[in-house]
MARBA-3410 file (N, C-alpha, C, O; in Angstrom, 1 decimal):
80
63.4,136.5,125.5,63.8,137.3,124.4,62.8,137.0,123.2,62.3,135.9,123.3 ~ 62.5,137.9,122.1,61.1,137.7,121.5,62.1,137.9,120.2,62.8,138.9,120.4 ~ 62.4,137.3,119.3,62.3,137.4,117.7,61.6,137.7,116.9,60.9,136.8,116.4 ~ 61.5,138.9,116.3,60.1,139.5,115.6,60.7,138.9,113.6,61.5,139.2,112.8 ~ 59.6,138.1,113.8,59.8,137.9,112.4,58.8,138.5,111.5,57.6,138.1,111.5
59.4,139.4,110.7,58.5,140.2,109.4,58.3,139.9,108.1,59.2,140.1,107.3 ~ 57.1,139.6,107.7,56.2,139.5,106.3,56.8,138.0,105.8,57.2,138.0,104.6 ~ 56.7,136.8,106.6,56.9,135.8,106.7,55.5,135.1,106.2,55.4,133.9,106.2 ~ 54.9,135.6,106.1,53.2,135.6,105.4,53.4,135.5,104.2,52.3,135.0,103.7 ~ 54.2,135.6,103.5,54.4,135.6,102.0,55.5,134.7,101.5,55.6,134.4,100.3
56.2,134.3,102.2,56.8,133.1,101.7,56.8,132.0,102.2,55.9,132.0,103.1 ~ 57.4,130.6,102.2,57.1,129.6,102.7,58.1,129.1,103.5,58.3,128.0,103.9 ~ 58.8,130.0,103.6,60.4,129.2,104.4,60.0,129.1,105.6,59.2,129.8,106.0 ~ 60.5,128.2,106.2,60.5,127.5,107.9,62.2,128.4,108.3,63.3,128.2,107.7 ~ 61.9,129.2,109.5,62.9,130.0,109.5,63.3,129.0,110.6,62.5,128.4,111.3
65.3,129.0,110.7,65.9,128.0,112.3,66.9,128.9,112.8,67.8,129.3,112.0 ~ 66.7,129.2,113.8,67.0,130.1,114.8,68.1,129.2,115.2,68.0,128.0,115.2 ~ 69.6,130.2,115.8,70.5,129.1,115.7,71.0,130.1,117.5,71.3,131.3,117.7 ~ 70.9,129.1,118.3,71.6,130.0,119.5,73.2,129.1,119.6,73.5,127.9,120.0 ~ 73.8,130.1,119.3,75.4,129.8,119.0,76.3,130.0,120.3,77.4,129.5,120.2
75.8,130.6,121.7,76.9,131.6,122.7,75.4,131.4,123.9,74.3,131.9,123.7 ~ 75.8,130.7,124.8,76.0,129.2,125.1,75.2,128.2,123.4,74.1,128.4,122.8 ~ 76.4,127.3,123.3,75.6,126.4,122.2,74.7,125.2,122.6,74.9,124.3,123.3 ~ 73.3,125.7,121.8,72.6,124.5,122.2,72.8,123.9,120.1,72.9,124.5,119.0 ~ 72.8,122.8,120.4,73.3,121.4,118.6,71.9,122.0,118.3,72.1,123.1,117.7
70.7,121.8,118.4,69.5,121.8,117.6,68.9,123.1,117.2,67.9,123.0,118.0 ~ 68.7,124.0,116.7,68.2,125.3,116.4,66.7,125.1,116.5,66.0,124.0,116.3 ~ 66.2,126.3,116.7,64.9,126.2,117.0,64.2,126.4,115.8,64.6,127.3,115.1 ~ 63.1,125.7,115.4,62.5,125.9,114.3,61.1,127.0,114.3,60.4,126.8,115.3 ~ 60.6,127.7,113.6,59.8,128.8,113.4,59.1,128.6,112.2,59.4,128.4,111.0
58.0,128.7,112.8,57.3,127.9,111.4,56.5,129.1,110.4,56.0,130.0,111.1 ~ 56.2,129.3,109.1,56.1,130.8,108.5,54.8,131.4,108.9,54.7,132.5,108.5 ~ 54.0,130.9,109.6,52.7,131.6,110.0,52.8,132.1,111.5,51.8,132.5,112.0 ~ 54.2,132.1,112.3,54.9,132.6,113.1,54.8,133.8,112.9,54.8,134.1,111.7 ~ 54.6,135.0,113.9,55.2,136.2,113.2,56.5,137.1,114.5,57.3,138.1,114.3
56.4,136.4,115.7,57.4,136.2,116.6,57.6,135.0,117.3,56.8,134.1,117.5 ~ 59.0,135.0,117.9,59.5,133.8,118.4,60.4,134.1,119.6,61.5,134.6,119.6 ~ 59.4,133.5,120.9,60.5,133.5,122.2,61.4,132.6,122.9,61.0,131.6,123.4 ~ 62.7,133.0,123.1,63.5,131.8,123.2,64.1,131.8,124.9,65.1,132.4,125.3 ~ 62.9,130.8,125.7,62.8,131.0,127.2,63.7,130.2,127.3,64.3,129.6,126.5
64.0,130.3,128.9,64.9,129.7,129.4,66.2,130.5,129.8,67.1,130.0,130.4 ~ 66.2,132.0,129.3,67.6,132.4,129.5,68.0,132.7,130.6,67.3,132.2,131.5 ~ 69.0,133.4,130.9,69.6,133.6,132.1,70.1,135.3,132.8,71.0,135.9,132.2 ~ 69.4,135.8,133.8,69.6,137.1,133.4,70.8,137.1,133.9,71.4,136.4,134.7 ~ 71.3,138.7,132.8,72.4,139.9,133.0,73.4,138.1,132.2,74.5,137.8,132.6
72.8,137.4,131.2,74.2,136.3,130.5,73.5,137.2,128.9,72.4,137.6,128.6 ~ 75.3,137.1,128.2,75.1,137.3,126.7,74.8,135.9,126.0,75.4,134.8,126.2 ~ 74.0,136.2,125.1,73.6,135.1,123.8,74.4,135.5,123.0,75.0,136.6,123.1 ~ 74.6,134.6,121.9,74.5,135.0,120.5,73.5,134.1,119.5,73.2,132.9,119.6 ~ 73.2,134.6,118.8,72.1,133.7,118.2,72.4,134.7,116.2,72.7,135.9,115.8
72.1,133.1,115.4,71.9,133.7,113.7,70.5,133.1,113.3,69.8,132.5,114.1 ~ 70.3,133.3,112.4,68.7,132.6,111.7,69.1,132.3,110.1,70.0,132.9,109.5 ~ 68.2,131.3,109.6,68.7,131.5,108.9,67.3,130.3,108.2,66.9,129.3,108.9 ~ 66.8,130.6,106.9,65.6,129.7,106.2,65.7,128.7,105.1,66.4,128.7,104.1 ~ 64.8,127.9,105.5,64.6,127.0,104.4,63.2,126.5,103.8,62.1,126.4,104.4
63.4,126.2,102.4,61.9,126.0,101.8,62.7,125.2,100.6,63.9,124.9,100.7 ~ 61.8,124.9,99.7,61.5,123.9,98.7,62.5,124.0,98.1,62.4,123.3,97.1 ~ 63.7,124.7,98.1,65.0,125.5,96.9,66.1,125.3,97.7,67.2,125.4,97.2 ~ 65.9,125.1,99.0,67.2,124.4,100.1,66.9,125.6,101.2,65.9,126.3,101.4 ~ 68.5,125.7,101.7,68.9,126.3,102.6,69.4,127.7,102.6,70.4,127.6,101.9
69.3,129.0,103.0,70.0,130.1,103.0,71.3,129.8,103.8,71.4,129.0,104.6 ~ 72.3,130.8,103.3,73.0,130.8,104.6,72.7,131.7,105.6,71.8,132.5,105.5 ~ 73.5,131.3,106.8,73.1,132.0,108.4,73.1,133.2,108.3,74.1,133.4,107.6 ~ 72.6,134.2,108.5,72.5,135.6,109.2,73.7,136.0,109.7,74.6,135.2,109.9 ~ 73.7,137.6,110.0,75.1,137.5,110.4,74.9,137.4,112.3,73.8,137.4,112.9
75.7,137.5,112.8,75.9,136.7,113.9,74.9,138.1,115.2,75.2,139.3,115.2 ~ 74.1,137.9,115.8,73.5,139.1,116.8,73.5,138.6,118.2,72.9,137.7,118.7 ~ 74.4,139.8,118.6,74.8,139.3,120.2,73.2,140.0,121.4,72.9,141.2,121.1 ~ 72.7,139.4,122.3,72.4,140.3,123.3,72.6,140.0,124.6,72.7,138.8,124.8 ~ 72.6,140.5,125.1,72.4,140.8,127.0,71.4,140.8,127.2,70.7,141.6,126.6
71.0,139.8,128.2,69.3,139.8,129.1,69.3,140.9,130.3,70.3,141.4,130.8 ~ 68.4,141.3,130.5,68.3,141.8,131.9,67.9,141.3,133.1,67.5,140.1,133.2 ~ 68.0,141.9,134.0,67.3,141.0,135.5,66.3,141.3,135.5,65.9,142.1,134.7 ~ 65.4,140.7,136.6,63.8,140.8,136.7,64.0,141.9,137.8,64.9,142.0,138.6 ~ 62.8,142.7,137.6,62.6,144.2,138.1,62.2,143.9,139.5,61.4,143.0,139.6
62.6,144.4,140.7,62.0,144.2,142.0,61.0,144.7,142.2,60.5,145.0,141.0 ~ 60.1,145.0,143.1,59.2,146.1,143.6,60.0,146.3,144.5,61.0,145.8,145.0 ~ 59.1,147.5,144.6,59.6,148.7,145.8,58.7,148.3,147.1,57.6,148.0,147.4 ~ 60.2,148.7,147.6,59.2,148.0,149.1,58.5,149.7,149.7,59.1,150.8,149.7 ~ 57.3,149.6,150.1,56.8,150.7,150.5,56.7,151.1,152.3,56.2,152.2,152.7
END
């Protein structure tokens, strides 16, 4: 799953990706010269939930609101 993070070039926040549904304690960190972020390891046809949420020199935002998705399975070939 890819995180597209936009115009992160202009500010300085270190964005942390929080995967909430299965919980992993440590959120992933994204650093601002990132401009996407993949979060391997998932599991196909399982729902996530994941929020984001930044910090810089002024503290912490709060979290994002909550975004659920569904992976898919890996595509077969066709047997010919």
């Amino acid at each position: 799953m890819n995180i597209v993070v936009s115009n992160m070039a202009n500010y300085n926040d270190t964005l942390f990706v929080f995967q909430l549904s299965p919980l992993i304690e440590k959120p992933f960190e994204v650093s601002p010269s990132q401009t996407t972020f993949t979060v391997k390891g998932l599991e196909a046809y399982k729902t996530y939930m994941f929020a984001v949420s930044a910090k810089n020199s002024q503290g912490s935002s709060v979290k994002s609101a909550v975004k659920s998705v569904t992976t898919l399975g890996t595509r077969k070939q066709p047997v010919n």
